[in-house]
C-alpha positions as CSV (number, residue, x, y, z in Angstrom):
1,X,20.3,-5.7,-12.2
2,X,16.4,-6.1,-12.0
3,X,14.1,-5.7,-14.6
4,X,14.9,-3.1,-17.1
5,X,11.1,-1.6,-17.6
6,X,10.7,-0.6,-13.7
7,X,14.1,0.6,-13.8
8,X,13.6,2.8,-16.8
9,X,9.8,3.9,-15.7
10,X,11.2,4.8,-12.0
11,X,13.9,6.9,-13.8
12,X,11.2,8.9,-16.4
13,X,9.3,9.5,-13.1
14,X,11.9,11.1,-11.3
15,X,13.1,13.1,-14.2
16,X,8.8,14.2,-14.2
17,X,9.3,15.3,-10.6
18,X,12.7,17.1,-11.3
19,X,11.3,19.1,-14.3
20,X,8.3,20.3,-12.4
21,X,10.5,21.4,-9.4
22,X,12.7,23.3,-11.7
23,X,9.1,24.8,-13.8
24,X,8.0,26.0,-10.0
25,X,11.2,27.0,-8.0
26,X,13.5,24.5,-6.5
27,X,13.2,24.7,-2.6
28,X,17.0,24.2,-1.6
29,X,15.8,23.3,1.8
30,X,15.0,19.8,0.8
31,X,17.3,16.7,-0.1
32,X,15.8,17.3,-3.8
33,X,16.9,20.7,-3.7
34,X,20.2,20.1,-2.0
35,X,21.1,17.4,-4.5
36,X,20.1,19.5,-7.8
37,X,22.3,22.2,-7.0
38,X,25.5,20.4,-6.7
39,X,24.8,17.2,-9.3
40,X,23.9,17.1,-12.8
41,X,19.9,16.6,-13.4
42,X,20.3,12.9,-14.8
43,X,22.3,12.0,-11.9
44,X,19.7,13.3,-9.6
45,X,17.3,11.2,-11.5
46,X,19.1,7.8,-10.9
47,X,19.1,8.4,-7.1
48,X,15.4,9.7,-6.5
49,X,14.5,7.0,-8.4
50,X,16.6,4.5,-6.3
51,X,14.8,6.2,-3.2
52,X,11.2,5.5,-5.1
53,X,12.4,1.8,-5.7
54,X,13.5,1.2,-2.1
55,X,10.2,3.1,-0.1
56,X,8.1,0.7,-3.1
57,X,10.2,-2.2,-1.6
58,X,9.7,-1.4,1.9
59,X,6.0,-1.0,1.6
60,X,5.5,-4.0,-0.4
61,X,7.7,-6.2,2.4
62,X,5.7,-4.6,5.6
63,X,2.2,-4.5,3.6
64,X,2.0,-1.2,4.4
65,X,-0.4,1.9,2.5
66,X,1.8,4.7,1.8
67,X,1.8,7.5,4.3
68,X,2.9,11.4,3.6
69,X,5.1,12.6,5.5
């Protein structure tokens, strides 16, 4: 199951992210704003944090910088 402090610090960080997108306006035209209106908030949570974990993987496997998209 991994290590239980990234799991929990990935999950407080998406929950950050989803309480300032509700504070300034969810944009529904974005998988964020897609998921949020059809699933709880916690659940939302778990899965933007699994998306975090697996770009931090990828990065950390190609030695890559991040890059915005």
């Amino acid at each position: 199951m991994g290590q239980i402090g990234i799991r929990k610090l990935l999950v407080v960080g998406a929950m950050s992210r989803i309480r300032w997108i509700v504070r300034k306006g969810v944009l529904p035209d974005n998988w964020l704003g897609r998921m949020m209106a059809r699933r709880p908030r916690m659940v939302v949570a778990v899965a933007l944090a699994n998306k975090m974990a697996r770009t931090i993987w990828a990065m950390m496997t190609r030695e890559e910088d991040y890059r915005l998209a």
